[in-house]
N, C-alpha and C positions, 0 to 999 in steps of 0.2 A: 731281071731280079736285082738289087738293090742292093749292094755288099757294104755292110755294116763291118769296119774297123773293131767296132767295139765290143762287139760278136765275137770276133774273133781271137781277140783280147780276154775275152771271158773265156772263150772256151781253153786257150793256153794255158791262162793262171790257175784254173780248176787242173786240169791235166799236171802243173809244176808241182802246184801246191800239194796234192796227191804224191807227187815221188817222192818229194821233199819233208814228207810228215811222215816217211818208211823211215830216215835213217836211223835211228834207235832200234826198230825192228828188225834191216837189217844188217845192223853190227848184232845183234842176240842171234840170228841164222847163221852168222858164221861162228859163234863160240858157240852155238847149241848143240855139237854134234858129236854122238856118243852112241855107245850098244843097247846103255842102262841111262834113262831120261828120267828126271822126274820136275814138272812146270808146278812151281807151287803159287797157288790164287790165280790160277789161268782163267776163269770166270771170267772174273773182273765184272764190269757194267754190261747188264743186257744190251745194248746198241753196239757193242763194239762185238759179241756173239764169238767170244772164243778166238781170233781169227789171230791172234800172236800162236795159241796153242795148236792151232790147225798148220799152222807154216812149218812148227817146228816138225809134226807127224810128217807132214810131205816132204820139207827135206832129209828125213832120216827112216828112210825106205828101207822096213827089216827091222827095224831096232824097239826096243821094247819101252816105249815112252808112256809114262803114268802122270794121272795129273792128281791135285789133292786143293782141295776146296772147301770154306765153310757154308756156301752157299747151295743148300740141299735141293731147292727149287731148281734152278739154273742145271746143275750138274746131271740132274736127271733129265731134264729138259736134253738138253747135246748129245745125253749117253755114249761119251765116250770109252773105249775099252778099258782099264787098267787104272779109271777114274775111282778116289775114294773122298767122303766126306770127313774134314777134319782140319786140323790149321796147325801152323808148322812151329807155332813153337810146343805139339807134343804128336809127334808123328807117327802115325801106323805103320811103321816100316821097321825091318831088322837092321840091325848093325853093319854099313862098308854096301849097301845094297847096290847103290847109284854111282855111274864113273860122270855124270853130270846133274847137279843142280840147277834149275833156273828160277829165279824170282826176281819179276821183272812189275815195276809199281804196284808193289804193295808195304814196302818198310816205314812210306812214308804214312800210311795208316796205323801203323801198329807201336803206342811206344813199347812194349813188352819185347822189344825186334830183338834184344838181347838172347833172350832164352831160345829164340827161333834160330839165332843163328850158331848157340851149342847143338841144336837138333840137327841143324843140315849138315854140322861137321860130324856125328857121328853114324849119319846115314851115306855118307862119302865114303869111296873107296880111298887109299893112300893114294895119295897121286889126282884122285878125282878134283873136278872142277866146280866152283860155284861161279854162274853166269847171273852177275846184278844190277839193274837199274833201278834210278831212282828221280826225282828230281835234284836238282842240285845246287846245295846253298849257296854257292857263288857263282850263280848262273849271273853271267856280270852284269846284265842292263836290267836284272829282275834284283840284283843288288844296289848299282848303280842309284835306280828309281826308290826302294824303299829304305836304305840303309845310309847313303851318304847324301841324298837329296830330300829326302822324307822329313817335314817339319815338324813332326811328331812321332815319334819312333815309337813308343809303347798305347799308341793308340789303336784299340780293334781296327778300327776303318785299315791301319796302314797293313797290321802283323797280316789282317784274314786276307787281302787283296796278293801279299809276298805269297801266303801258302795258295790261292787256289782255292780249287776242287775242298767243298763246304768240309767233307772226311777227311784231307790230307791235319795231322796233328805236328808232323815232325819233320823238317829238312834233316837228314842228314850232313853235317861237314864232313868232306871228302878224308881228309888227312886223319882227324879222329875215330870216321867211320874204319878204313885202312887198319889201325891201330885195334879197334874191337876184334875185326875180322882173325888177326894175328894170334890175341890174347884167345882165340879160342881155336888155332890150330890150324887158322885159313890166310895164307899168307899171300898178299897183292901182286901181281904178275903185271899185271895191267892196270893201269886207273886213265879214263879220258873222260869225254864229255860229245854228245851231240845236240845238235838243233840249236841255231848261235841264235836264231829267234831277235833278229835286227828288227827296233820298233819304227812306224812310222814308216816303214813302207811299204809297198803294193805285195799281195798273199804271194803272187809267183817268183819273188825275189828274197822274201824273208829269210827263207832259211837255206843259204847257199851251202853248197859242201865243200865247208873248207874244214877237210879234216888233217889238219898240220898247223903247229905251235905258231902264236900264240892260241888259236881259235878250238883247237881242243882244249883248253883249261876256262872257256867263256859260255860254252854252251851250258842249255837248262836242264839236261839230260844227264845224269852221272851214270857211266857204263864202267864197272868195273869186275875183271876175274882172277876169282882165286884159288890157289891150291892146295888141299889138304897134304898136308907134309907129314 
C-alpha cells in the first residue's frame, strides 16, 4: 500500500483545526459553571444543533441549567428541559433568579443589545456572573484588512465582508461595550479575546493558542465576564 504524505497531512489539519475552533467554547465551559444557569439564544443555526448548550449541561452535572430562545421551531425540535421561547431583552424570569448568565454570539445580531443587557442584570443574583462572547471589533487582521488597508472604507463590498455572517448588524467595541456593561450594574472582571485567526496560512496552524498578551487583545473572539455588584 502506498502511503500518501498528503493523507496524512489532511487527516492532522482536520483533527488541529477541530481543537483549535473549541477555543471560545472552551473558555465559556470554564466560566459557565454555576447551580442556576441560564444560555440565552443557545439555538443558534440548525448545523451547529445546540452543541455549546449541550457542553454546558454536561459539565454542570446536578445544576439547574435553562435555556431561552426566539427560535420556537428549533427549541422544540431539541426539547430540552427548562427550555422556554422568548428573547432576552424581556425575559420570563423573576428577579436575582440566575448566579450565571451566558450569551455567547448573539449581541452581535441584535442592535436593541442594550435593553437585553438591563434584563440579564436584573435576572442575576448579587454577585452572579454574565459569561459573553462576541465577535470582536479589533480582531487585529479582520481590522488590519478592512479598516487601515481598505481602499474604500464606507463601501458595502468592504463594511458586509468586516461583519460576516449575512445577520451579524453590530461589532461591538470592547472598551465601550465594558462601559454599557457597568452603566447597567455589570461590572468587567475579565475582558480577553480568542482565535487570533492568522490569514494565509494552512487550516492546522491558524489559530494557535497563544493565550497571553499581546495575542489576547488580537483575537476575533471577544470573551468577556461580568459581575453583578
Amino acid at each position: 500500500m502506498v502511503f500518501h504524505l498528503g493523507y496524512l497531512k489532511a487527516i492532522i489539519g482536520s483533527i488541529l483545526e477541530k481543537k483549535m475552533s473549541t477555543q471560545r467554547v472552551k473558555w465559556v465551559l470554564k466560566k459557565a459553571r454555576g447551580e442556576r444557569i441560564l444560555d440565552i439564544g443557545f439555538v443558534g443555526e440548525e448545523w451547529k444543533k445546540a452543541n455549546l448548550h449541550r457542553a454546558i449541561r454536561r459539565v454542570n452535572p446536578g445544576s439547574f441549567v435553562a435555556g431561552l430562545d426566539t427560535n420556537k421551531e428549533l427549541l422544540e425540535k431539541y426539547d430540552f428541559p427548562n427550555s422556554k421561547v422568548g428573547s432576552f431583552l424581556d425575559m420570563p424570569y423573576k428577579d436575582e433568579e440566575f448566579d450565571v448568565v451566558v450569551i455567547s454570539e448573539v449581541i452581535e445580531h441584535v442592535l436593541e443589545s442594550v435593553d437585553g443587557f438591563k434584563e440579564i442584570a436584573r435576572v442575576l443574583k448579587p454577585g452572579g456572573r454574565l459569561v459573553l462572547t462576541t465577535p470582536c471589533a479589533y480582531g487585529f487582521f479582520q481590522l488590519l484588512k478592512h479598516w487601515f488597508l481598505a481602499r474604500d472604507l464606507g463601501a458595502r463590498r468592504n463594511y458586509r465582508r468586516f461583519l460576516g455572517n449575512d445577520d451579524h448588524k453590530i461589532f461591538w467595541e470592547p472598551l465601550s461595550l465594558a462601559n454599557i456593561l457597568a452603566m447597567n450594574g455589570l461590572v468587567v472582571t475579565e475582558l480577553t479575546t480568542r482565535n487570533l485567526a492568522l490569514p494565509y496560512l494552512p487550516s492546522f496552524i491558524r489559530n494557535p493558542p497563544l493565550h497571553f498578551w499581546p495575542f489576547t487583545r488580537m483575537g476575533t473572539y471577544l470573551c468577556i465576564v461580568a459581575e453583578k455588584k
